[in-house]
FIPASE-151388 format. One record per residue (C-alpha): residue in one letter; residue number from 1; chain; y, z, x. Coordinates in nm, 4 decimals, decimal comma, always signed. Example, Ala and Ser with C-alpha at 12.3 -4.5 7.8 and 13.67 -1.06 7.14 Angstrom:
# residues 2
+--------+-----+--------+----------+----------+----------+
! residu ! num ! chaine !    north !       up !     east !
+--------+-----+--------+----------+----------+----------+
!      a !   1 !      A !  -0,4500 !  +0,7800 !  +1,2300 !
!      s !   2 !      A !  -0,1060 !  +0,7140 !  +1,3670 !
+--------+-----+--------+----------+----------+----------+
//
This chain:
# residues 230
+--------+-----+--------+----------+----------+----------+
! residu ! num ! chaine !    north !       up !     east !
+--------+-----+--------+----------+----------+----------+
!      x !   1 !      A !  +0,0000 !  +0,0000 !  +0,0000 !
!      x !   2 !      A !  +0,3417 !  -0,1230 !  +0,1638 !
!      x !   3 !      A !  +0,6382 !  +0,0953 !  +0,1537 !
!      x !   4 !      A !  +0,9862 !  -0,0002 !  +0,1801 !
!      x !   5 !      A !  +1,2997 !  +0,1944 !  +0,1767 !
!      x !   6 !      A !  +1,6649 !  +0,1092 !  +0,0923 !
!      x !   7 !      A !  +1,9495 !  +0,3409 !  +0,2372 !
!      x !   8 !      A !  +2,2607 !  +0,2990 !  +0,0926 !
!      x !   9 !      A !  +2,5846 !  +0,4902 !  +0,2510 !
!      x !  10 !      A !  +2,8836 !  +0,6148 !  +0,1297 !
!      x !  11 !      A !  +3,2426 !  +0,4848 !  +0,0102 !
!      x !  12 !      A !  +3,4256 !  +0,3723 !  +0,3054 !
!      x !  13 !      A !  +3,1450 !  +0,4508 !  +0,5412 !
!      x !  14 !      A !  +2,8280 !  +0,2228 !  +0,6455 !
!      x !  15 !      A !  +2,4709 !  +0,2909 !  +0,7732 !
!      x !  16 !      A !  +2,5449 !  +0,5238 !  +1,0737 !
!      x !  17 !      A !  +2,6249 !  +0,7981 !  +0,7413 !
!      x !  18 !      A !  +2,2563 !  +0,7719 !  +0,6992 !
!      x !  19 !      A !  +2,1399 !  +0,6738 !  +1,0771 !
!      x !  20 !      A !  +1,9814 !  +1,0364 !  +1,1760 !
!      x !  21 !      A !  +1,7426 !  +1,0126 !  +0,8709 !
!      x !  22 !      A !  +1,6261 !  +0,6385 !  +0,9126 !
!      x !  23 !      A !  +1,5294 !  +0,7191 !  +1,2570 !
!      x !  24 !      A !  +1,3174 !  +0,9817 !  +1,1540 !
!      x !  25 !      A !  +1,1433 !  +0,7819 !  +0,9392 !
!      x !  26 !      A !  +1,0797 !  +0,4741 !  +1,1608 !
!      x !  27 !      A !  +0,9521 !  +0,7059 !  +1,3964 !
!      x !  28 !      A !  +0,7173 !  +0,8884 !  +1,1727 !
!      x !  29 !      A !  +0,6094 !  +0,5799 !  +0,9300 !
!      x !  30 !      A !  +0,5197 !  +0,2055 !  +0,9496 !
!      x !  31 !      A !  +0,7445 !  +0,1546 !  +0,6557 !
!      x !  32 !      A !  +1,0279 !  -0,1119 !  +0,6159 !
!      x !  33 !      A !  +1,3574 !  +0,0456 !  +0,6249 !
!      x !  34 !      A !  +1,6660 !  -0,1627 !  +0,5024 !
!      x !  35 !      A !  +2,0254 !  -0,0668 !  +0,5342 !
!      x !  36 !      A !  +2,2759 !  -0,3137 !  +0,4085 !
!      x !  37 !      A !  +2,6736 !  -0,2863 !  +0,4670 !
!      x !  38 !      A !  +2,8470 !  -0,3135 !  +0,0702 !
!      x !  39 !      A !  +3,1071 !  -0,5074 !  +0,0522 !
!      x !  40 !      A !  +3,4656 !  -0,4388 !  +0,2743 !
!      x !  41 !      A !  +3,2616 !  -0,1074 !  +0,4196 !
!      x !  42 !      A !  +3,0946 !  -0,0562 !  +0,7831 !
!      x !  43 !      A !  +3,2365 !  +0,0112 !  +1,1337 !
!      x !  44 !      A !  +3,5997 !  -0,1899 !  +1,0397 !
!      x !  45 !      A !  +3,6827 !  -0,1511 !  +0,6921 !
!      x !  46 !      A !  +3,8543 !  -0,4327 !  +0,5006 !
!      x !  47 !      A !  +3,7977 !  -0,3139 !  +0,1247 !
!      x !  48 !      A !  +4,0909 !  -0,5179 !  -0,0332 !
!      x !  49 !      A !  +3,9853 !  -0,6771 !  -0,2895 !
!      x !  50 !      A !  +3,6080 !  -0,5309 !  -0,3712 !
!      x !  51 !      A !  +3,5191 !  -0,3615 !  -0,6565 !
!      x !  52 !      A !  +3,2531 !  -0,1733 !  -0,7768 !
!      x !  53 !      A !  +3,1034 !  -0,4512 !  -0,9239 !
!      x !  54 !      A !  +3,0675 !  -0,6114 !  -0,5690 !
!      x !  55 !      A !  +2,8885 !  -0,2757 !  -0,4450 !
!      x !  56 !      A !  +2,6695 !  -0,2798 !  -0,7482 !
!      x !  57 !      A !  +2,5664 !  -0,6518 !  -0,6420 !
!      x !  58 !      A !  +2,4731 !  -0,6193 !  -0,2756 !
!      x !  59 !      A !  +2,2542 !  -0,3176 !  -0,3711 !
!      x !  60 !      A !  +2,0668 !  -0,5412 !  -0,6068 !
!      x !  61 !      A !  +2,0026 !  -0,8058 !  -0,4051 !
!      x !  62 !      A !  +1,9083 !  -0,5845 !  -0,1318 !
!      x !  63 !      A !  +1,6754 !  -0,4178 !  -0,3607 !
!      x !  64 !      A !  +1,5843 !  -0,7441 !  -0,5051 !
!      x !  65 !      A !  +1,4908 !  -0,8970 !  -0,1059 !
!      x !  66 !      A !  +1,2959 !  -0,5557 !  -0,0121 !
!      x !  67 !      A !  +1,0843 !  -0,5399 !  -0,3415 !
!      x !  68 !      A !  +0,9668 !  -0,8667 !  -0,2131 !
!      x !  69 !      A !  +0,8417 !  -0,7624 !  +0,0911 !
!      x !  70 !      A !  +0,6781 !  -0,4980 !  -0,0667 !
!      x !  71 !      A !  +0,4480 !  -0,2854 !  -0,2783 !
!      x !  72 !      A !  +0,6757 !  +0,0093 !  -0,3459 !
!      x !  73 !      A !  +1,0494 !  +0,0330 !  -0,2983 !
!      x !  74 !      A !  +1,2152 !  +0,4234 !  -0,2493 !
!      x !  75 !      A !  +1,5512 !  +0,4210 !  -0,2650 !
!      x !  76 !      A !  +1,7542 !  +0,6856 !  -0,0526 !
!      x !  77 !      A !  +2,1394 !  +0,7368 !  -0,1074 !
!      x !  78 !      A !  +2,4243 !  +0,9067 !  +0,0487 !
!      x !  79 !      A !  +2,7232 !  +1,0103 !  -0,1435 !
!      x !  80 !      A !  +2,8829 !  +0,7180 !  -0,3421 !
!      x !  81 !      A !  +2,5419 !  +0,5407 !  -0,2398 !
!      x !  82 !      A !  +2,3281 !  +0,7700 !  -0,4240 !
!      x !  83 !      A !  +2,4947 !  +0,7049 !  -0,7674 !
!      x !  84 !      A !  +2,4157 !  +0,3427 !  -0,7016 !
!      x !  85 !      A !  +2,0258 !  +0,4519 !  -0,6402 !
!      x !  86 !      A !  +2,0908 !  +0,6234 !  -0,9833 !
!      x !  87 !      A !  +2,1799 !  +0,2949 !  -1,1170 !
!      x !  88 !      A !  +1,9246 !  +0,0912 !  -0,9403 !
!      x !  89 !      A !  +1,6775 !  +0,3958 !  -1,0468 !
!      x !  90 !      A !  +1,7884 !  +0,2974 !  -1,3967 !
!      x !  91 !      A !  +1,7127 !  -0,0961 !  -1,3852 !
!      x !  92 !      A !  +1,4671 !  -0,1859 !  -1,1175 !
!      x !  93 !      A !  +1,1104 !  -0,0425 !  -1,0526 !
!      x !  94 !      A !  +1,2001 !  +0,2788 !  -0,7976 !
!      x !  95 !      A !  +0,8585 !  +0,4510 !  -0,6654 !
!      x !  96 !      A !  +1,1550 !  +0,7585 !  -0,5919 !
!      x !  97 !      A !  +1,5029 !  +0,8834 !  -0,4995 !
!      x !  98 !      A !  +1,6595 !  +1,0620 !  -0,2269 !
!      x !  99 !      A !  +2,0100 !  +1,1486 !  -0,3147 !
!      x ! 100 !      A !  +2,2216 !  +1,3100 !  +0,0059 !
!      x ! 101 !      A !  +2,4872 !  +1,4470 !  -0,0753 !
!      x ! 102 !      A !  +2,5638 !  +1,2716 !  -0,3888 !
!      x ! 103 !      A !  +2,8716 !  +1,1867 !  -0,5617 !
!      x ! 104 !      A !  +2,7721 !  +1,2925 !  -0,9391 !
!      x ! 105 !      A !  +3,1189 !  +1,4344 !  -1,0073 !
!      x ! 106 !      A !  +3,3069 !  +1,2769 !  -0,7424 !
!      x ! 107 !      A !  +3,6922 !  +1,3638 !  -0,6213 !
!      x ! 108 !      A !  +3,9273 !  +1,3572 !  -0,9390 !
!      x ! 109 !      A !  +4,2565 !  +1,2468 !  -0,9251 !
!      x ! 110 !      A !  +4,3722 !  +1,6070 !  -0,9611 !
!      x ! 111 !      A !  +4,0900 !  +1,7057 !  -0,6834 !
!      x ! 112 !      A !  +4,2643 !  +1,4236 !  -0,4429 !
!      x ! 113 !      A !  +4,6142 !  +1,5616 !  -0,5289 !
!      x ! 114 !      A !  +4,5137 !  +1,9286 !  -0,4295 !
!      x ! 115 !      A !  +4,3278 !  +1,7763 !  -0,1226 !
!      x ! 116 !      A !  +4,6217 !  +1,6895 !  +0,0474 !
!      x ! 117 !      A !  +4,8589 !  +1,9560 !  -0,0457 !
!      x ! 118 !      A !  +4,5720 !  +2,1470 !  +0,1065 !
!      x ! 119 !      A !  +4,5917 !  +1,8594 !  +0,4224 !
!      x ! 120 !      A !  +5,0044 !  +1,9178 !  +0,4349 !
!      x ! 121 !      A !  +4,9466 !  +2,2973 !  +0,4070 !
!      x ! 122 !      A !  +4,7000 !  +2,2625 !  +0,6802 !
!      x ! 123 !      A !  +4,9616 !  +2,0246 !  +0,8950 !
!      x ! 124 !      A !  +5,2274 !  +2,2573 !  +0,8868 !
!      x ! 125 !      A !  +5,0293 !  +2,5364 !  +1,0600 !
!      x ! 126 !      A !  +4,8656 !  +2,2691 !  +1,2806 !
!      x ! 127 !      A !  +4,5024 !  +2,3471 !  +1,2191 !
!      x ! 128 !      A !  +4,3996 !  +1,9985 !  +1,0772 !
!      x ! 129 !      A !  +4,1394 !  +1,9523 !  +1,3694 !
!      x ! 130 !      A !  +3,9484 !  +2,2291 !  +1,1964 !
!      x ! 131 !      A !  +3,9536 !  +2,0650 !  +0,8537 !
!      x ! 132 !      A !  +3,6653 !  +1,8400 !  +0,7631 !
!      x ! 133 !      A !  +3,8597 !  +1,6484 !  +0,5039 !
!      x ! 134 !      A !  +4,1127 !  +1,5356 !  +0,7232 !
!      x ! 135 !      A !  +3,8351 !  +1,4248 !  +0,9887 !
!      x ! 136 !      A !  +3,6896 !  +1,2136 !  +0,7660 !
!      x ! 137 !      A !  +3,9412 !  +1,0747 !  +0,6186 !
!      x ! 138 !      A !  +4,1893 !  +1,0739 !  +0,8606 !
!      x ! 139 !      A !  +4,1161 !  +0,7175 !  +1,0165 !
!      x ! 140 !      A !  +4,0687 !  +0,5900 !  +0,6951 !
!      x ! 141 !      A !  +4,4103 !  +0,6874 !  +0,4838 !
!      x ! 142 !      A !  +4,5888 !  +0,3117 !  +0,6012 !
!      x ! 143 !      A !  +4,2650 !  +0,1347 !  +0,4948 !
!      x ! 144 !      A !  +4,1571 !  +0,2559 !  +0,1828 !
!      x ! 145 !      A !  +4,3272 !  +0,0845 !  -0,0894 !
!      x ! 146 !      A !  +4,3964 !  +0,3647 !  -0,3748 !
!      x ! 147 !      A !  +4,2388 !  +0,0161 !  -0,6080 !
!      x ! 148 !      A !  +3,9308 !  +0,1096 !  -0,4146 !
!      x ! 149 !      A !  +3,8904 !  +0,4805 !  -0,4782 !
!      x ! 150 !      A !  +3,9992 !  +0,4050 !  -0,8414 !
!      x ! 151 !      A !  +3,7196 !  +0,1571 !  -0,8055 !
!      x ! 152 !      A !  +3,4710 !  +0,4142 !  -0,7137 !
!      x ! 153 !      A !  +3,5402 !  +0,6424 !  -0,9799 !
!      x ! 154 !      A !  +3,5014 !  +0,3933 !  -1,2252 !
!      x ! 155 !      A !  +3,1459 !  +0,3695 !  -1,0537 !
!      x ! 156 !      A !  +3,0752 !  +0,6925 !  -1,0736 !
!      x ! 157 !      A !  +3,2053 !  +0,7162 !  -1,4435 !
!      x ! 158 !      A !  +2,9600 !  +0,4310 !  -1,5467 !
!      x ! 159 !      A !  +2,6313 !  +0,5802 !  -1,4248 !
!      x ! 160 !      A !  +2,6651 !  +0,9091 !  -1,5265 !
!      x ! 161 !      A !  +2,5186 !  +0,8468 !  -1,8970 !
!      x ! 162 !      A !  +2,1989 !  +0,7050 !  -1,6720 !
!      x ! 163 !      A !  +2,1212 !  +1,0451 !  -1,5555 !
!      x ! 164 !      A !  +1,9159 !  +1,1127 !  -1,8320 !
!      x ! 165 !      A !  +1,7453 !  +0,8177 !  -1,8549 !
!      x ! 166 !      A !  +1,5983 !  +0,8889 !  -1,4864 !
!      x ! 167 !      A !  +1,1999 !  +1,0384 !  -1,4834 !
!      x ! 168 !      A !  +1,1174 !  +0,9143 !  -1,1581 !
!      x ! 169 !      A !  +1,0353 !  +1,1331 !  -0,8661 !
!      x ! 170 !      A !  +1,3719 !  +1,3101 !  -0,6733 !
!      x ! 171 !      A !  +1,4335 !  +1,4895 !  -0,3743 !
!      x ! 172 !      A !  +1,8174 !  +1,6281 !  -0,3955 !
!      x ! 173 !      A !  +2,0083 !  +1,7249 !  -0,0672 !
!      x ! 174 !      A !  +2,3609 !  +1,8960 !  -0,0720 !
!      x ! 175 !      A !  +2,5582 !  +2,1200 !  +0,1519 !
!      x ! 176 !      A !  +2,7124 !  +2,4072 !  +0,0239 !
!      x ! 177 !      A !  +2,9701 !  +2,3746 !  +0,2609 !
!      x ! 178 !      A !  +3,0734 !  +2,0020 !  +0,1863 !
!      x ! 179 !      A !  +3,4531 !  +1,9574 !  +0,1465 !
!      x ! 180 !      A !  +3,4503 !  +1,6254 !  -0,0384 !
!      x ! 181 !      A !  +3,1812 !  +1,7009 !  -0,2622 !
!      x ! 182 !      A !  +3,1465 !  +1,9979 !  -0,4569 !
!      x ! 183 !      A !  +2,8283 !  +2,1797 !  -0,4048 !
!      x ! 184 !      A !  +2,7507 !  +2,2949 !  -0,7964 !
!      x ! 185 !      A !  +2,7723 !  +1,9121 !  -0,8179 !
!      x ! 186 !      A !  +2,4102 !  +1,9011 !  -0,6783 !
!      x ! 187 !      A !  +2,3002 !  +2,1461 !  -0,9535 !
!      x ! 188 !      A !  +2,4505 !  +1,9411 !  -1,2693 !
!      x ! 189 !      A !  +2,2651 !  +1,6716 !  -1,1034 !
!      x ! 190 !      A !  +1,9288 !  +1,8528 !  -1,1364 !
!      x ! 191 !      A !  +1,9892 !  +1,9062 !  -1,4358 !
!      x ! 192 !      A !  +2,1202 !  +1,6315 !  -1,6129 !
!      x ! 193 !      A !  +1,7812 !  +1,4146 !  -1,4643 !
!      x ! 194 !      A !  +1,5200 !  +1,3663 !  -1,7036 !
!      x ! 195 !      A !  +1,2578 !  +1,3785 !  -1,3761 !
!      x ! 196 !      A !  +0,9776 !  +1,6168 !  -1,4222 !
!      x ! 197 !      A !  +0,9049 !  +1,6222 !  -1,0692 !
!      x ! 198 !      A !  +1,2700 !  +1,6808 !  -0,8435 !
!      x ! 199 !      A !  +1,3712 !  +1,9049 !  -0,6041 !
!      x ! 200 !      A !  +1,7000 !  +2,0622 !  -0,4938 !
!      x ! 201 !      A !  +1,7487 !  +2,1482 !  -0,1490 !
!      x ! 202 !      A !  +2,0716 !  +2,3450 !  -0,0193 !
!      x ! 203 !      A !  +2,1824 !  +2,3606 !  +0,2996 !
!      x ! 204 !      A !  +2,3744 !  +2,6920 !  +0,3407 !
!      x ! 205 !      A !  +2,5625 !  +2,5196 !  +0,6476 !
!      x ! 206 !      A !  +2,5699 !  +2,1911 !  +0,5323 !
!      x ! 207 !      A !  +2,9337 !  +1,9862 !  +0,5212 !
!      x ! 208 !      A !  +2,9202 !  +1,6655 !  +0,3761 !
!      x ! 209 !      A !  +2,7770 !  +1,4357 !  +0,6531 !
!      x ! 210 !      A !  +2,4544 !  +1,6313 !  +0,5736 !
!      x ! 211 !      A !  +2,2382 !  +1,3801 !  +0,7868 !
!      x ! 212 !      A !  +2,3957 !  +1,5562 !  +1,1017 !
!      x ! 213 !      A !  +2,3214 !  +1,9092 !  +0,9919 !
!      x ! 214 !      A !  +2,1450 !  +2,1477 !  +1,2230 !
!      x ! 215 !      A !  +1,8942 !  +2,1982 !  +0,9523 !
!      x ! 216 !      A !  +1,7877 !  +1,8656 !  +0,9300 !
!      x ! 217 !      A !  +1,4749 !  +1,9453 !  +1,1308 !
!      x ! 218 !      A !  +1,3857 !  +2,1579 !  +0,8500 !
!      x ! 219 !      A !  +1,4648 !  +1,9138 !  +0,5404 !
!      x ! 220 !      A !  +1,3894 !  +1,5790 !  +0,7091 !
!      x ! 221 !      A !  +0,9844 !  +1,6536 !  +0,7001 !
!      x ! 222 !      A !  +1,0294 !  +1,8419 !  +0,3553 !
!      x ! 223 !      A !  +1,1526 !  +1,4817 !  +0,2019 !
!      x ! 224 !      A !  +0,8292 !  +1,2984 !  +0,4069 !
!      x ! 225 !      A !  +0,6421 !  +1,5174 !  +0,2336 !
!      x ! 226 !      A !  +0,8002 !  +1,4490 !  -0,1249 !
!      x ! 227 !      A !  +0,7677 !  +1,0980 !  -0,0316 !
!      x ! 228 !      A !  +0,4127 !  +1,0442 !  +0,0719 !
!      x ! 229 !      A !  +0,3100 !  +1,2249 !  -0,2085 !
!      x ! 230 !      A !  +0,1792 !  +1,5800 !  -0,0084 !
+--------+-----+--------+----------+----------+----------+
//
């Protein structure tokens, strides 16, 4: 029986998000691993212009060319990228979903705007080095377009009435420490899944970029496990 998995990463980031995990698993399985770049995303972002409906499409045709090569297609996402598992989860044949770190409930408008009075706060006593939202955002402020993040909450709006509609296998990932994503998210997500058979792992350390976590040597073989069905 052939395996393949997709990894999809997160809004305005590209496959390295993911790269610790997908290593793992070509090193510990024969399985084909694909990780496509959406649309405007990867090392140099140029996201003018895409919208979510662009995302939605390279996933599927990424999906489309692995399911091809295979007998069974898991589908791991990080962040933004695991609400488009969700929504591949909803129309395609998934054998199961990884979701790192995922985006249920996303930044709101009002989130964003206390964000970066928290960033200016933060500025004016000159402690931004210490703050993970400005790290991973700061190199990315001049080339986000705002029609892009309003993009991606439309995204995220969309697939949330899916959540129910998913009983396949899921192995959940969040850090309770993650500054762009809200940790309780993680829980609503458990929830709101139909799946009989999910797990919710926290990471008591864990920021966002939960792939790079200390811990991972403790969660990486708990998801082979989940995965191969031990």
């Amino acid at each position: 029986m052939s395996v393949g998995v997709l990894c999809i990463h997160g809004f305005s980031g590209g496959p390295y998000e993911v790269k610790p995990f997908t290593s793992y698993l070509r090193s510990h399985t024969d399985w084909i691993i694909e990780e496509p770049t959406l649309s405007g995303h990867g090392e140099e972002l140029h996201m003018s212009g895409f919208k979510a409906k662009h995302w939605l499409m390279d996933a599927e045709l990424a999906f489309r060319s692995l399911a091809k090569k295979v007998d069974e297609v898991i589908v791991v996402g990080f962040s933004m990228g695991g609400i488009i598992a969700l929504y591949l989860a909803k129309r395609y044949k998934v054998k199961k979903l990884v979701l790192l770190s995922a985006a249920a409930k996303y930044v709101s408008p009002k989130q964003l705007v206390k964000d970066f009075k928290m960033l200016a706060t933060e500025a004016y006593h000159h402690n931004l080095t210490n703050n993970e939202l400005y790290l991973r955002y700061h190199q990315k402020f001049n080339n986000v377009p705002l029609a892009s993040t309003v993009e991606f909450m439309k995204l995220v709006r969309m697939v949330e009435p899916y959540y129910r509609h998913i009983q396949i296998p899921v192995y959940i990932v969040q850090g309770k420490l993650d500054g762009i994503v809200p940790y309780h998210t993680a829980q609503f997500l458990f929830d709101e899944l139909a799946s009989t058979d999910k797990v919710l792992y926290f990471s008591d350390n864990g920021k966002h970029h939960i792939c790079f976590e200390e811990d991972c040597s403790e969660w990486f073989p708990q998801v082979l496990m989940f995965l191969k069905g031990k």
